[in-house]
N, C-alpha and C positions, 0 to 999 in steps of 0.2 A: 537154123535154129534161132528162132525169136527169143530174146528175153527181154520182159518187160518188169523193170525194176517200181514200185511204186512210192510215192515220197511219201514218208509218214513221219509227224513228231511227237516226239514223247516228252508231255510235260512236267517235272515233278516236283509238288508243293510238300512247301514244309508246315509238318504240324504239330502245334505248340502243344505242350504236356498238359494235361489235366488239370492239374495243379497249379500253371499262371493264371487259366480262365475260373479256376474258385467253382471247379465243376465235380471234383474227386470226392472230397469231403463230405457233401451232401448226398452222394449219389453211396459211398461208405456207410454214411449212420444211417441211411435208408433201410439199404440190407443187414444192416446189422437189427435194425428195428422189425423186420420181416420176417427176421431167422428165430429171434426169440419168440416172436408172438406167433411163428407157428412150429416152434419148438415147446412152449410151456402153455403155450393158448392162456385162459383166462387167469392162470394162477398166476403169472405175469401182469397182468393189467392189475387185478388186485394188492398184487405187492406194491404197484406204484401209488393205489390210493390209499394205503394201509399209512401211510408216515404222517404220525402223531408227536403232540409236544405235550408236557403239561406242567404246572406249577403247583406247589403246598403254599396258602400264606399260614403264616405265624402273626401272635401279638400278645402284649403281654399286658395287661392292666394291673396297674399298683393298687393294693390293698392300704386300707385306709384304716382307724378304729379311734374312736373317741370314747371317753369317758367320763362319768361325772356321779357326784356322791351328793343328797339331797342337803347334808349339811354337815359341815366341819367342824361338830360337838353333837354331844347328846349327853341331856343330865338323869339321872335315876330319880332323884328327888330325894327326901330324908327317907333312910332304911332303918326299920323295925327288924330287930329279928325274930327270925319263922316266919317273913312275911315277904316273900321276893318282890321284886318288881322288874320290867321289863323297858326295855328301848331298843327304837330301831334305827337302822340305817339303809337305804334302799340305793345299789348300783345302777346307774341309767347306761347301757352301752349299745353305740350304731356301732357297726364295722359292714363292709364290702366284700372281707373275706371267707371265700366261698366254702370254706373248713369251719368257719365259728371262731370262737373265741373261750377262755380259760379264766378263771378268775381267782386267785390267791391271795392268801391272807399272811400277816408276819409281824409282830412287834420292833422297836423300832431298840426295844434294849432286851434284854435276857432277865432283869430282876420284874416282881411282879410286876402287874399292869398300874393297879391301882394303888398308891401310897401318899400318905401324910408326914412328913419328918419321915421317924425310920419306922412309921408302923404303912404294914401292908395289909394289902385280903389276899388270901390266895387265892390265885385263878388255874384252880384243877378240878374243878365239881366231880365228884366222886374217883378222884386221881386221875380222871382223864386227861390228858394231855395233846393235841391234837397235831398228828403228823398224819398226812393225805398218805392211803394206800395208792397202788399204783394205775387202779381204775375204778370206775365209780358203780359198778358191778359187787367189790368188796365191802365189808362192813370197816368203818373207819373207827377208832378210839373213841367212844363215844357213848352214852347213856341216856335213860329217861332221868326226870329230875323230879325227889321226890320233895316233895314241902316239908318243911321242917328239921328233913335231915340233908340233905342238899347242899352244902355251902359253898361259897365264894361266886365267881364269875365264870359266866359261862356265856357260849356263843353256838347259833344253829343257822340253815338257811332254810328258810321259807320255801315250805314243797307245796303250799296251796294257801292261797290268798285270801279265803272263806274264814278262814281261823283268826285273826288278825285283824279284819276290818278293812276298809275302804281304802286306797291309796296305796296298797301292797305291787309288788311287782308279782309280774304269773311267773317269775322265779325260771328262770329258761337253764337251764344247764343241772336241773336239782337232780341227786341222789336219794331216795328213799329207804337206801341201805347205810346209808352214813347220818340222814339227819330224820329218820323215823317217816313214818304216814300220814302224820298230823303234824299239824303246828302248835294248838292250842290243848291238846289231850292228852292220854297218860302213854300215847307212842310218842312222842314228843321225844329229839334226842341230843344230847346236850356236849359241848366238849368246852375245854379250855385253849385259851389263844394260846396256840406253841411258844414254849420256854427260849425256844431256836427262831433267831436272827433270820432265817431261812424261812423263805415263802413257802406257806404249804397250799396246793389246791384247795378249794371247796366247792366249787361247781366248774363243770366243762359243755358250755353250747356248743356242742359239736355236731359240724354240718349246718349247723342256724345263720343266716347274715337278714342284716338289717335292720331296723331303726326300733325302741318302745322296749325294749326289752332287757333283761337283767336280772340281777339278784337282790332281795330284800334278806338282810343279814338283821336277827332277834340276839340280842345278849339280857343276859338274865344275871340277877344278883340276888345275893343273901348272903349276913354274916352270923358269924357265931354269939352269942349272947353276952362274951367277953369282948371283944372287937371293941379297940381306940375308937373314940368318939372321934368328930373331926370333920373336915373338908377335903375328900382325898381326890385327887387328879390321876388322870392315867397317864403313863406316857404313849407318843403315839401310836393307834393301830394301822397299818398300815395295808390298804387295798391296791393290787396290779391286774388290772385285764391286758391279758396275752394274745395275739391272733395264734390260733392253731396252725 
């Protein structure tokens, strides 16, 4: 019996884990990359372009309002009585703010406006007394004035510039329920400066900005046929434009 043994060797190499050669990792987010997109197909791709950012800005711009009065007196002249006479005063106001602006009136003392020593006029033309209702929608404290019987001081604001003359303001903010439909006619409507230290409205530019625009304020006089003779002085009236 032959036996024939034959030489053979067996070599065996060692081989280094995945993970020293930086081969696992990439060949992992491969299939993981394979499995979704043919597990969700395009709704997947889509999710990955869907990722948005976005920003609100803000800013804030300051409001601004200037004002100014054509002048710092205004004389009646000598008063007759039953014979009124008139003067005005016209408010100049720019502002920026995009609500408008408010304009109020107030005396600077509680006794009459106009006095000599201790004689006064009264300023309540037909007892009017003038306290702003709460919008200009309402009818305010207020009257026509009639000649002759009409007396003391009185104040209205210009609802149209026609009446008046040249130089009037187009009266931005006016009332036609507190200061009548005319300026110069027998709707004309008259109050006295509030007895009260407290501002009261007379016009509201509400929603108006910008520059030419304002109120031209008429005061009217007449005294009784008794009335101190004299040189009477008022004390001051006093004007505040408000931004809305």
């Amino acid at each position: 019996m032959n036996a024939n043994f034959m030489k053979f060797h067996l070599k065996i190499k060692k081989i280094k884990p995945a993970s020293e050669k930086n081969e696992f990792l990439p060949i992992l987010l491969m299939s993981l990359a394979l499995f979704l997109m043919v597990s969700f197909g395009p709704q997947f791709i889509e999710f990955v372009k869907a990722e948005t950012s976005s920003v609100v800005l803000t800013a804030t711009v300051g409001s601004t309002i200037t004002f100014t009065i054509d002048a710092s007196a205004q004389a009646f002249g000598t008063i007759t009585s039953g014979t009124p006479k008139q003067a005005t005063s016209t408010l100049y106001i720019v502002t920026n703010n995009s609500t408008g602006s408010n304009t109020t009136i107030n005396r600077a003392s509680t006794t009459n406006t106009l006095f000599v020593g201790a004689n006064t006029i009264p300023d309540i033309p037909n007892s009017n007394n003038w306290t702003a209702p709460a919008a200009t929608s309402t009818a305010g404290p207020s009257a026509v004035w009639t000649s002759g019987t009409t007396q003391g001081l009185g104040f209205r604001v210009v609802v149209s510039a026609a009446d008046i003359g040249n130089g009037a303001s187009t009266t931005c903010g006016k009332s036609t329920t507190w200061w009548g439909t005319d300026d110069g006619g027998a709707n004309a409507k008259w109050s006295g400066i509030s007895t009260s230290t407290a501002a009261q409205k007379i016009a509201d530019c509400n929603g108006y900005y910008g520059g030419g625009q304002g109120q031209t304020v008429i005061y009217k006089l007449d005294v009784s046929s008794g009335q101190a003779g004299g040189s009477y002085q008022s004390s001051p009236v006093v004007f505040t434009v408000v931004a809305n």
